[in-house]
C-alpha positions as MATLAB code, in Angstrom:
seq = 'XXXXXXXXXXXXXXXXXXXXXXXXXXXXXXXXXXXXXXXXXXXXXXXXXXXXXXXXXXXXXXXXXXXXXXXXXXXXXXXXXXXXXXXXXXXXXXXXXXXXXXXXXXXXXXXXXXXXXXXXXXXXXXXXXXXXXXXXXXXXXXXXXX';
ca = [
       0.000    0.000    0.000;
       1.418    3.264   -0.778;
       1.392    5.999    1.689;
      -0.069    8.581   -0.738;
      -3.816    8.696    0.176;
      -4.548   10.532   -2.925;
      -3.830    7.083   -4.861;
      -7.191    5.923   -5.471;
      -5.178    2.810   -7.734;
      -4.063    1.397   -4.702;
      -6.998    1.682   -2.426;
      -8.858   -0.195   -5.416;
      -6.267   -2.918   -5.576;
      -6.404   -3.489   -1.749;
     -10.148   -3.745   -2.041;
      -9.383   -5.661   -4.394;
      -7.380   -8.328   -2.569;
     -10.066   -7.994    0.304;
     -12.985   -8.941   -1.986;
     -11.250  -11.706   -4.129;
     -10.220  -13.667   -1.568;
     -14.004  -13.767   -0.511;
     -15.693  -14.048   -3.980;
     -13.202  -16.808   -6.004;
     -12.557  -20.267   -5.110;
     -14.233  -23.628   -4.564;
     -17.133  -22.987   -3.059;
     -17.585  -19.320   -3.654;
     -20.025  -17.365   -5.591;
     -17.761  -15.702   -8.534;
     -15.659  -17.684  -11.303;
     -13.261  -14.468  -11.557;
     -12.244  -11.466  -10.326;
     -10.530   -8.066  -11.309;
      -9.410   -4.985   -9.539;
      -9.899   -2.806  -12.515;
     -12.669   -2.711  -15.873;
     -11.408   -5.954  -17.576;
     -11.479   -6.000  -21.613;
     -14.250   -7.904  -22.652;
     -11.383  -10.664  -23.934;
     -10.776  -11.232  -19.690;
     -14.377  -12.493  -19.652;
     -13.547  -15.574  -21.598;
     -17.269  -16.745  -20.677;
     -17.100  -16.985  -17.087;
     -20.020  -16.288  -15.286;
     -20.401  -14.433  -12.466;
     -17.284  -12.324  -13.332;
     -16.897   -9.666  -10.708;
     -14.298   -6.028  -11.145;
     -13.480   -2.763   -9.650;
     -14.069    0.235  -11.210;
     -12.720    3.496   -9.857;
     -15.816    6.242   -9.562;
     -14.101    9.410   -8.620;
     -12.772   10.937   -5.284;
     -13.501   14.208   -3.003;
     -11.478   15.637   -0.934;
     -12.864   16.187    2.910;
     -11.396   19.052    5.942;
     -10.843   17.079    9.148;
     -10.742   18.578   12.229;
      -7.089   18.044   13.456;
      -5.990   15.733   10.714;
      -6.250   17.884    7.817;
      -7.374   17.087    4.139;
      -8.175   13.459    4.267;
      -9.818   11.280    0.243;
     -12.605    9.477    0.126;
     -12.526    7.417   -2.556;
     -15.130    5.779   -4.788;
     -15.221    2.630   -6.430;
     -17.877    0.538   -8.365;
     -18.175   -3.111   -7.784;
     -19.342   -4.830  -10.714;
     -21.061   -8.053  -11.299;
     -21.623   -9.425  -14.522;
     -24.088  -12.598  -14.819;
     -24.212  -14.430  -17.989;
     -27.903  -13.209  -19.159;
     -28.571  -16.812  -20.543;
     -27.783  -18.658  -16.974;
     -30.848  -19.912  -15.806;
     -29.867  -19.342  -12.686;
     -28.896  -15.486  -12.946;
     -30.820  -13.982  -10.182;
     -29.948  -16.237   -7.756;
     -25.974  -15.526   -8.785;
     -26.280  -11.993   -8.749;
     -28.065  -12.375   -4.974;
     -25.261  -14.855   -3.685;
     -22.364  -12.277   -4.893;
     -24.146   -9.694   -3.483;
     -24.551  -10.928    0.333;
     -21.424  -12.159    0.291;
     -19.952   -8.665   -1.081;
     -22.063   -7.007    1.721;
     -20.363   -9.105    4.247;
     -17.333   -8.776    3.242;
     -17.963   -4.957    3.189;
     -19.287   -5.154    7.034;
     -16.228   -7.302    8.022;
     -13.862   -4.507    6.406;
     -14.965   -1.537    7.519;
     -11.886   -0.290    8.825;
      -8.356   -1.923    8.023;
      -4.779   -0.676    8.342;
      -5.552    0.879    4.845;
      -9.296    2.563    5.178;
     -12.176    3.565    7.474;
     -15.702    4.194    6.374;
     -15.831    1.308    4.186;
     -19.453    1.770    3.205;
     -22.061    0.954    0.455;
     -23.319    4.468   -0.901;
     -26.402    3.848   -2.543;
     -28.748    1.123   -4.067;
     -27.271   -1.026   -5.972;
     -28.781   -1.388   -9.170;
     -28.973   -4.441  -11.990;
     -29.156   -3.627  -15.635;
     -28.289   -5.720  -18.989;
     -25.268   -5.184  -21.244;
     -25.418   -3.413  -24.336;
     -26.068   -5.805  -27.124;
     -23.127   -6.963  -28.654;
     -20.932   -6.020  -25.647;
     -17.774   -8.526  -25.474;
     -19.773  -11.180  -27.297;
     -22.124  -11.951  -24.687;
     -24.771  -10.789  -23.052;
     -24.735   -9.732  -19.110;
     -26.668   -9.239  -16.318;
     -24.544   -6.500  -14.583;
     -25.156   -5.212  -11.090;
     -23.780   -1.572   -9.871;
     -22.750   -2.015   -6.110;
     -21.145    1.811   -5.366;
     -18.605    1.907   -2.450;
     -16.843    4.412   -0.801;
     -13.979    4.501    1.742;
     -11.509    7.051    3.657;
      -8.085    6.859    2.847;
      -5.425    6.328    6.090;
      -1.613    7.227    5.873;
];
């Protein structure tokens, strides 16, 4: 982890590390994982493919502390649209994201890991990556610590 707390890269990739050792393995929810927007080659037809997506960042007056970054990232969850089984693999990623997000919210790295708003599910453009997706929007935010 660098100790620039404007580097919204490596507050991604840490999240990253958090969430893929919860979403990808035998007996877990996702078949892969990415800590950034994955070209639609990455996909290679697995199903439910989860990524990071950074969203933007603000910067916040603390009291004593100074300037401190919140920084906003977009989980993604892409569901193969012709799984029969779609809802029900969007729903498992998603409570075990929103665990993961209550277990973490405060490391060595961040505090205030939260869920900002709904999350919301909508398909893929036609003709995206070859396939077509369910995709589900889960927006995060967290504080930065040096």
């Amino acid at each position: 982890m660098s100790n620039n707390r404007t580097d919204r890269k490596d507050y991604r990739e840490d999240l990253g590390t958090v969430l893929s050792t919860a979403l990808v393995g035998t007996g877990k929810p996702a078949q892969a994982f990415a800590d950034h927007l994955p070209r639609s080659s990455e996909f290679d037809g697995r199903s439910p493919f989860v990524c990071l997506a950074s969203a933007g960042s603000t910067q916040e007056r603390g009291t004593l502390q100074g300037k401190f970054y919140i920084h906003y990232i977009n989980i993604l969850v892409f569901v193969a649209r012709d799984d029969t089984a779609a809802e029900d693999a969007l729903d498992n990623c998603y409570s075990t994201i929103a665990d993961t997000l209550e277990a973490n919210k405060s490391t060595s790295n961040w505090d205030g890991l939260v869920q900002v708003d709904r999350s919301t599910i909508d398909p893929t453009p036609e003709g995206w990556g070859g396939d077509a997706y369910w995709v589900e929007t889960i927006p995060v935010s967290l504080r930065g610590i040096t």
